[in-house]
Residue frames as a rotation matrix with the C-alpha (Angstrom) as fourth column:
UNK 1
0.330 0.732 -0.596 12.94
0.356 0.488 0.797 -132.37
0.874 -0.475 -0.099 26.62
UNK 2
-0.450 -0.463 -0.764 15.15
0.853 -0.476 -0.214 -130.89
-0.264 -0.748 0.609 29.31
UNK 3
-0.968 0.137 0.210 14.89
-0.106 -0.983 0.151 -127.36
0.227 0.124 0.966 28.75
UNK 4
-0.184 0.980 0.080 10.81
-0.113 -0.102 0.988 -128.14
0.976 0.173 0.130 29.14
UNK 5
0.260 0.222 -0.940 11.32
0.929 0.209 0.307 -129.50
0.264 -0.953 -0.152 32.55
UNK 6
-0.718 -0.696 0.009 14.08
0.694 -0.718 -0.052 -126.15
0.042 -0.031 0.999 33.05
UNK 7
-0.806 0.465 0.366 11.18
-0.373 -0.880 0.294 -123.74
0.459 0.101 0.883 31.58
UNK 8
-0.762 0.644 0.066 8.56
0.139 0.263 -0.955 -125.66
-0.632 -0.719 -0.290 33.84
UNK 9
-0.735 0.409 -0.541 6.52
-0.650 -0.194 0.735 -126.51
0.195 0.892 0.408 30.45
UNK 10
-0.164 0.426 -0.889 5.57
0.181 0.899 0.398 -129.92
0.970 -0.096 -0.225 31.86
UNK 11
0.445 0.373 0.814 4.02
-0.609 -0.541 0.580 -129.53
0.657 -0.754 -0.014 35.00
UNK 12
-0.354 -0.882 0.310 5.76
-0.695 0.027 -0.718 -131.23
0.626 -0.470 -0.623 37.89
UNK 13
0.186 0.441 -0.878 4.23
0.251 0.842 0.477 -134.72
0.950 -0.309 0.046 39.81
UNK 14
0.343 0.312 -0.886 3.55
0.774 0.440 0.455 -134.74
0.532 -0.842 -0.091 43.25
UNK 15
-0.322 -0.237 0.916 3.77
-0.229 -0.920 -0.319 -130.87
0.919 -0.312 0.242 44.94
UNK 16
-0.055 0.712 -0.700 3.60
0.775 0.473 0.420 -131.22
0.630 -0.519 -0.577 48.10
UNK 17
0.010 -0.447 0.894 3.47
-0.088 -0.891 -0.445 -128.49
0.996 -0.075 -0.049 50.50
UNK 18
-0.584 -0.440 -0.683 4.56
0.463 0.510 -0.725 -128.49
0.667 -0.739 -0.094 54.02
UNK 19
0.476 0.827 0.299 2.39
0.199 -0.432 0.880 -127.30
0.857 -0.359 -0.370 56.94
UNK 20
-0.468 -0.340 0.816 3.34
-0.520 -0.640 -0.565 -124.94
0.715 -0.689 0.123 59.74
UNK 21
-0.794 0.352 -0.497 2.95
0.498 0.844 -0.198 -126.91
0.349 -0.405 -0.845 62.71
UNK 22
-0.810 0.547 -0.212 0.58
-0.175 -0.570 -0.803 -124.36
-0.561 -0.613 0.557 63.64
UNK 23
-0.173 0.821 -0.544 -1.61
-0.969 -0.043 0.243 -124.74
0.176 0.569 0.803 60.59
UNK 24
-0.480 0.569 -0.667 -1.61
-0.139 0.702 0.699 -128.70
0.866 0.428 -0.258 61.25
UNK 25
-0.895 0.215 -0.391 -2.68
0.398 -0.013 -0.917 -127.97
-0.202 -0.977 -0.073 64.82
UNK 26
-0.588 0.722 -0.365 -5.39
-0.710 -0.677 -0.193 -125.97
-0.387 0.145 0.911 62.98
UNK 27
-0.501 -0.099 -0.860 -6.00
-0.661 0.685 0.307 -128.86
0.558 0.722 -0.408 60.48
UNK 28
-0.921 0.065 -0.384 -6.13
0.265 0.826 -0.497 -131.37
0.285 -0.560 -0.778 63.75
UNK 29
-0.615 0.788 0.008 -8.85
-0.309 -0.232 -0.922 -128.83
-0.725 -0.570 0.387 65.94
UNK 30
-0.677 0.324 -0.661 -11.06
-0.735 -0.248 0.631 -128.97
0.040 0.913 0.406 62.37
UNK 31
-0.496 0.130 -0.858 -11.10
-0.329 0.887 0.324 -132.20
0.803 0.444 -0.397 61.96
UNK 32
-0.927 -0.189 -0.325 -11.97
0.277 0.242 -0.930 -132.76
0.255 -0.952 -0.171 65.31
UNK 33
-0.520 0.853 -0.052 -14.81
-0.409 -0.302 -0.861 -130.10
-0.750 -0.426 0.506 65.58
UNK 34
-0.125 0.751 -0.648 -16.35
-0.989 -0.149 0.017 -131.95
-0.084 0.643 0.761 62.35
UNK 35
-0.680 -0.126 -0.722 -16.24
-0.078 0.992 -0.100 -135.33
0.729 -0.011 -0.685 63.93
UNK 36
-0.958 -0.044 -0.284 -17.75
0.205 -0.798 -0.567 -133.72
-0.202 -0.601 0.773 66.64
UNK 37
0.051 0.900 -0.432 -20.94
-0.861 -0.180 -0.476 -132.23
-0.506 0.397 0.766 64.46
UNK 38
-0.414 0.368 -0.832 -21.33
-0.705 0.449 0.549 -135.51
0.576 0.814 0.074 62.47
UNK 39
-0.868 0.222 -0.444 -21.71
0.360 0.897 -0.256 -137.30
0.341 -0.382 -0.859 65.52
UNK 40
-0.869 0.298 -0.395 -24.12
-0.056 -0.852 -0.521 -134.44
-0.492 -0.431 0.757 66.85
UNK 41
-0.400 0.487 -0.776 -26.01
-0.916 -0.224 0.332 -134.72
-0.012 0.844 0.536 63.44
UNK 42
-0.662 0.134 -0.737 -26.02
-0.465 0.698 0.545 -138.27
0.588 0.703 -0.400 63.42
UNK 43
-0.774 -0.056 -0.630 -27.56
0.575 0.354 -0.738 -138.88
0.264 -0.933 -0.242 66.69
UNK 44
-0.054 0.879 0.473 -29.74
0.380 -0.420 0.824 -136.17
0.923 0.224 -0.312 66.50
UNK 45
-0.224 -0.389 -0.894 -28.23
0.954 0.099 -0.282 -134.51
0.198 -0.916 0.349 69.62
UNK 46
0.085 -0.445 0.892 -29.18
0.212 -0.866 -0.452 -130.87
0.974 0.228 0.021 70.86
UNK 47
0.889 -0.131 0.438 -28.74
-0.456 -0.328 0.827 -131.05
0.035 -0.935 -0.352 74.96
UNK 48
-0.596 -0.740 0.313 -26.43
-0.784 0.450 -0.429 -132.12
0.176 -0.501 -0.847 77.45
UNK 49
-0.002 0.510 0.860 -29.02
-0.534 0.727 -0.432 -134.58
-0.845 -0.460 0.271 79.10
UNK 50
0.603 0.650 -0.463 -28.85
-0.683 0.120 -0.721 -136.00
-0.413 0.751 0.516 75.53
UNK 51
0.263 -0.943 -0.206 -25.88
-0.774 -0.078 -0.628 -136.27
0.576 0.324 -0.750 74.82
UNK 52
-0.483 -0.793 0.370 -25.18
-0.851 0.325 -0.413 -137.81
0.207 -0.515 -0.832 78.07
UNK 53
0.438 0.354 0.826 -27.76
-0.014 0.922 -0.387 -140.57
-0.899 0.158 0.409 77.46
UNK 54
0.948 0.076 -0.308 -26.02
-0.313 0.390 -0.866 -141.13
0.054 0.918 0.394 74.44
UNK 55
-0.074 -0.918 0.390 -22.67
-0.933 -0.074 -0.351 -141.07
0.351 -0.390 -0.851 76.00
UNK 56
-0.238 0.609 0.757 -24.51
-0.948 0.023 -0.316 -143.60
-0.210 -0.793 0.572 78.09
UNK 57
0.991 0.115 0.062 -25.65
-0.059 0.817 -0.574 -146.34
-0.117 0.565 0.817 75.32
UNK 58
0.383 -0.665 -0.641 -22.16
-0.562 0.383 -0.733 -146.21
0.733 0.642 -0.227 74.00
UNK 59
-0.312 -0.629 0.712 -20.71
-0.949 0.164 -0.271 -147.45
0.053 -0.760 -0.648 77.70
UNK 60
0.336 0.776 0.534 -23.39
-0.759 0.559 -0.334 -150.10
-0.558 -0.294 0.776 77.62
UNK 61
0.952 -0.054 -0.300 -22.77
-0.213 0.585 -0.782 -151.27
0.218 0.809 0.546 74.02
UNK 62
-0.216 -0.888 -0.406 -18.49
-0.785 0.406 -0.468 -150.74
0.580 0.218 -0.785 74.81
UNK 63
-0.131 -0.008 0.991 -19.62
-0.924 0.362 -0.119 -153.23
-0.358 -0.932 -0.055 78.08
UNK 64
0.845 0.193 0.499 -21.33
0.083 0.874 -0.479 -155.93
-0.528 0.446 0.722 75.79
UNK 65
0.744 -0.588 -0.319 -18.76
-0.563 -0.294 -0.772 -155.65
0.360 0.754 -0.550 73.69
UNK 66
0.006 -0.721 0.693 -16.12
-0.931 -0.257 -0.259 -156.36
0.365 -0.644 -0.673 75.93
UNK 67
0.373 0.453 0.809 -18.37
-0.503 0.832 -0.235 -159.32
-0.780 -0.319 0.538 78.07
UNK 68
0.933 0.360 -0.032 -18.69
-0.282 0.671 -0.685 -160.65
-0.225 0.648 0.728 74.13
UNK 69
0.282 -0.941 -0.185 -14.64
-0.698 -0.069 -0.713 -160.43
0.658 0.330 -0.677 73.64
UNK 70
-0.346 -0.629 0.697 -13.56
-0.919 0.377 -0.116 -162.18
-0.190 -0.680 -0.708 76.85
UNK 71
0.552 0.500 0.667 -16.28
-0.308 0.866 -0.394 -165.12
-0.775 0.012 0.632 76.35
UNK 72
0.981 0.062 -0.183 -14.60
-0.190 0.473 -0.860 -165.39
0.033 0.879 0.476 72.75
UNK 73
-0.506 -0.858 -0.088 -10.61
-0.575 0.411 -0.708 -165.90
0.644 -0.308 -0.701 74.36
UNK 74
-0.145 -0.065 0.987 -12.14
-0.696 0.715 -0.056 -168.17
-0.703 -0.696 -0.149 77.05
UNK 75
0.726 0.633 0.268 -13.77
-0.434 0.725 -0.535 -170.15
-0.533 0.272 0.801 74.25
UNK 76
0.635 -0.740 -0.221 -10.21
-0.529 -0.208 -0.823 -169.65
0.563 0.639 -0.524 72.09
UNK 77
-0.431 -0.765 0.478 -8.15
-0.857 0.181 -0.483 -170.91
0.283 -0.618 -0.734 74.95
UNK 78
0.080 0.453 0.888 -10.74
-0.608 0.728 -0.317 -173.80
-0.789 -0.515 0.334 75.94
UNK 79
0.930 0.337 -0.145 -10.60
-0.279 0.395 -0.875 -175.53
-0.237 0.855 0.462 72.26
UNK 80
0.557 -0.702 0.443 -8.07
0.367 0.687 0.627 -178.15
-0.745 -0.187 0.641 71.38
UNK 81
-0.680 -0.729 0.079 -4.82
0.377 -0.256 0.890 -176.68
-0.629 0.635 0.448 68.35
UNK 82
-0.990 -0.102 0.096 -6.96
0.112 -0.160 0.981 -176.67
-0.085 0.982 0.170 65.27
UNK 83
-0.387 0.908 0.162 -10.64
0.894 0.325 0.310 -176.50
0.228 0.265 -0.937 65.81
UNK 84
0.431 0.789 0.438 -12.05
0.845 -0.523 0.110 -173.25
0.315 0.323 -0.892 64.48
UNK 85
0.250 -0.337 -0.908 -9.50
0.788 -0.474 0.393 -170.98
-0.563 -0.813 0.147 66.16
UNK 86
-0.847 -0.418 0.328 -9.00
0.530 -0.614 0.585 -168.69
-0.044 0.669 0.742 62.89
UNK 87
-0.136 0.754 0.643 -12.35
0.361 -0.566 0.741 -167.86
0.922 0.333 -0.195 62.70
UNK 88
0.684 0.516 -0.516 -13.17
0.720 -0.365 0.590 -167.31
0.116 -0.775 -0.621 66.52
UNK 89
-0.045 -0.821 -0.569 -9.73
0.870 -0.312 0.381 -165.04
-0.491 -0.477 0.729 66.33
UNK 90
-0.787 -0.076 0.612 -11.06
0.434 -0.774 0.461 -163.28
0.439 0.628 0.642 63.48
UNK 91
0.316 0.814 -0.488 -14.19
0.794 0.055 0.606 -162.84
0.520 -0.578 -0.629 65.74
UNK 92
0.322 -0.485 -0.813 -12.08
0.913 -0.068 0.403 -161.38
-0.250 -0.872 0.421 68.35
UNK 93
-0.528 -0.656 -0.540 -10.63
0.533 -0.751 0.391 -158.71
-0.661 -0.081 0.746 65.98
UNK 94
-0.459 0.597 0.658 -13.62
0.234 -0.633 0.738 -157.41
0.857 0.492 0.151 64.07
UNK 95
0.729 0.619 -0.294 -15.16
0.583 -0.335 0.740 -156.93
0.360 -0.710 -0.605 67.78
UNK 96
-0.138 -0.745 -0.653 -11.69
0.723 -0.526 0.448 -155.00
-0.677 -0.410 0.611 69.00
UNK 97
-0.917 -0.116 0.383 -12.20
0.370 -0.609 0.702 -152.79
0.152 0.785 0.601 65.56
UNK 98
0.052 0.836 -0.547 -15.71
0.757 0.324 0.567 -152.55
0.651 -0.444 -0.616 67.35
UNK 99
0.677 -0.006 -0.736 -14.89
0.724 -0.170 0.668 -151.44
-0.129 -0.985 -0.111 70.42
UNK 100
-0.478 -0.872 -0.108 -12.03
0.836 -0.490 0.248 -149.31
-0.269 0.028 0.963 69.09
UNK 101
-0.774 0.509 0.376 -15.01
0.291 -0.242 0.926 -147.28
0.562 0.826 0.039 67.23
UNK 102
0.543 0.831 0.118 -17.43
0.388 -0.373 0.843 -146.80
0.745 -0.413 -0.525 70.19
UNK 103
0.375 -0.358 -0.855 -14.52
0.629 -0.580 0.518 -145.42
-0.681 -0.732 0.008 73.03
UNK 104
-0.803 -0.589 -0.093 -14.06
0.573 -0.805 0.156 -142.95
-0.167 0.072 0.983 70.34
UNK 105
-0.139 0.741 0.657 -17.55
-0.033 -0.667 0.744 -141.88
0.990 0.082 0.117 69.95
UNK 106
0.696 0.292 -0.656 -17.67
0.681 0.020 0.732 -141.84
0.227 -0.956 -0.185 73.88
UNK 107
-0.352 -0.872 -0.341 -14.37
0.838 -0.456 0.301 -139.86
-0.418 -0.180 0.891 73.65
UNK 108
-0.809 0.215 0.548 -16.14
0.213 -0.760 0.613 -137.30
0.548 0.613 0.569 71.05
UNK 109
0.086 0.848 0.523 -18.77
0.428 -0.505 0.749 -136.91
0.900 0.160 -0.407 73.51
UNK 110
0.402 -0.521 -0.753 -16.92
0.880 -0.007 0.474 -136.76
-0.253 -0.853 0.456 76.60
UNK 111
-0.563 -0.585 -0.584 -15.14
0.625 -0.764 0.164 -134.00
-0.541 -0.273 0.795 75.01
UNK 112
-0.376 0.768 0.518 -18.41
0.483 -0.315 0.817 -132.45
0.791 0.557 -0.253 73.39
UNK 113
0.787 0.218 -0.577 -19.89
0.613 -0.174 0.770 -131.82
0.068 -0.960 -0.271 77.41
UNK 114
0.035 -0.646 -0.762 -16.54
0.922 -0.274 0.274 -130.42
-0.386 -0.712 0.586 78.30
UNK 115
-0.745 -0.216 0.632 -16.39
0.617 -0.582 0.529 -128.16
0.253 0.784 0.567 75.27
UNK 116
-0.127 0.943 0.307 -19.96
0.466 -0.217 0.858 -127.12
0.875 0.252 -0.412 75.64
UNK 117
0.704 0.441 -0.557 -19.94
0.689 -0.229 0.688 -126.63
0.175 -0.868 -0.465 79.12
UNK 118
-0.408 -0.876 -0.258 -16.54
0.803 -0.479 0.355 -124.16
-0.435 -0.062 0.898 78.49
UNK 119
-0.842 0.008 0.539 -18.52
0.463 -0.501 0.731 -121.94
0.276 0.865 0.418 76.34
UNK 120
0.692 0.712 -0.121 -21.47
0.427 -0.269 0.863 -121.55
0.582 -0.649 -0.490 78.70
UNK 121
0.364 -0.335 -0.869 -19.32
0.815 -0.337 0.471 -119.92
-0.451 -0.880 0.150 80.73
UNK 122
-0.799 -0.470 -0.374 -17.57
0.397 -0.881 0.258 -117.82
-0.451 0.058 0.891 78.82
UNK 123
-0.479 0.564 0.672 -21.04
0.324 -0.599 0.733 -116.59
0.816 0.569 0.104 77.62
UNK 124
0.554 0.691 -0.464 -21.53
0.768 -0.210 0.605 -116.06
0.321 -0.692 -0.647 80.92
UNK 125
0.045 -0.876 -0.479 -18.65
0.981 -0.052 0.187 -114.15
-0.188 -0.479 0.858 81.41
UNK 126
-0.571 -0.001 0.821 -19.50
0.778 -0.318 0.541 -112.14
0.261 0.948 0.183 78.34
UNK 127
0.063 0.918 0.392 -22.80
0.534 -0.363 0.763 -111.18
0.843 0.161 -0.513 79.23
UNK 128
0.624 0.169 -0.763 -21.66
0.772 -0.288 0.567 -109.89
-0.124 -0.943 -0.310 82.65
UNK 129
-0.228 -0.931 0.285 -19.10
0.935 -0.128 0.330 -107.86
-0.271 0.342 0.900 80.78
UNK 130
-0.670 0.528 0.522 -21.73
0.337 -0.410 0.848 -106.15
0.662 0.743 0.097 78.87
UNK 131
0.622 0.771 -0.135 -24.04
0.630 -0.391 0.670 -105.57
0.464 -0.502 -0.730 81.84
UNK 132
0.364 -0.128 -0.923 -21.13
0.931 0.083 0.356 -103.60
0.031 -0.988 0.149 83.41
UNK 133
-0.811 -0.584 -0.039 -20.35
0.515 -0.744 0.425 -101.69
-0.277 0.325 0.904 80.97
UNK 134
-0.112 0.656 0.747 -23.76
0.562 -0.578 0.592 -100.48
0.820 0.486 -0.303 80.33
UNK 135
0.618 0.162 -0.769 -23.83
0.778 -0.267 0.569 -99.65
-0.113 -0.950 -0.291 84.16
UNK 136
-0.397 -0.835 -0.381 -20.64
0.779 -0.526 0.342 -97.76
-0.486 -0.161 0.859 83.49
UNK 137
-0.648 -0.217 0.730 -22.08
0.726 -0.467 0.505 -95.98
0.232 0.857 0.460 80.81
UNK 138
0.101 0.994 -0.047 -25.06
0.749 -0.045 0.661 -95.10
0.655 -0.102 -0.749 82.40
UNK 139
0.492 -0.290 -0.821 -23.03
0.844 -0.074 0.532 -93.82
-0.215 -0.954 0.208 85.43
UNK 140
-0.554 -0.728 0.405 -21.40
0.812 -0.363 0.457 -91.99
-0.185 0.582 0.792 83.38
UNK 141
-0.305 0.478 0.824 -24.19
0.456 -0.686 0.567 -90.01
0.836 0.548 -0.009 81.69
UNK 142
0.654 0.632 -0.416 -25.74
0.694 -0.281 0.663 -89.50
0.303 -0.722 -0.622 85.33
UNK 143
0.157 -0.676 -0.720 -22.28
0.808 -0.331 0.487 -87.87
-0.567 -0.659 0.494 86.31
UNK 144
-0.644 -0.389 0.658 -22.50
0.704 -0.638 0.311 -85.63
0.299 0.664 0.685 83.41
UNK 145
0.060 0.844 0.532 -25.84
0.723 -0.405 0.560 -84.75
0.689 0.351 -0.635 84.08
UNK 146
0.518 0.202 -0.831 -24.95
0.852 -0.036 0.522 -83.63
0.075 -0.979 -0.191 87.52
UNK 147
-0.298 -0.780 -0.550 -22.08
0.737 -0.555 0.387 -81.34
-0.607 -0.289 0.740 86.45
UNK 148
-0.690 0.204 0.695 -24.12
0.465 -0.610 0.641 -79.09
0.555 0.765 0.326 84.35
């Protein structure tokens, strides 16, 4: 039975391999840009003016949210030792698990806009690249044409 582990007959339980912190920096962006498109997808998002009404509802909803949290510690703090305070506490922390859940879809769109609006540019950047070099090129042929 030894010698099988030795010749690596029996396969071996739990391989893990380690990641280059680059690759989990890759790993992280990923994940990221496909939180990103699911919220995109789910939302049915393809502007900015969208987006940022949707950005928009979530502030609202984190606001009620919030309003609906404090009202439920005043009511927690206003009630005598033993009357109902497990449940209004469990209240309290399915609305925090709430609220923890919409500032990150406000965070995924917050950095959607920023993302988007980085990339317009550099397609602007692009395209002016590309008009200068055709200018060059052009310039170019004209200067040939001249020296013949």
């Amino acid at each position: 039975m030894y010698y099988c582990y030795l010749l690596n007959v029996f396969p071996k339980k739990n391989i893990q391999h380690k990641l280059t912190p680059e690759m989990r920096e890759a790993v992280k962006k990923m994940d990221e840009y496909s939180e990103q498109t699911r919220l995109l997808c789910k939302y049915n998002i393809t502007t900015l003016s969208e987006l940022n009404a949707c950005k928009n509802d979530f502030k609202g909803k984190l606001q009620a949210l919030i309003n609906e949290r404090k009202k439920l510690y005043y009511t927690r703090d206003k009630l005598s030792e033993n009357q109902n305070k497990e449940e209004i506490l469990k209240d309290i922390i399915t609305i925090g698990e709430k609220i923890t859940k919409v500032r990150k879809k406000i965070k995924l769109c917050v950095n959607i806009e920023k993302q988007s609006l980085e990339k317009l540019e550099q397609i602007k950047a692009f395209e002016e690249r590309q008009k200068q070099e055709k200018k060059q090129k052009k310039s170019k042929k004209k200067d040939r044409r001249y020296e013949r």
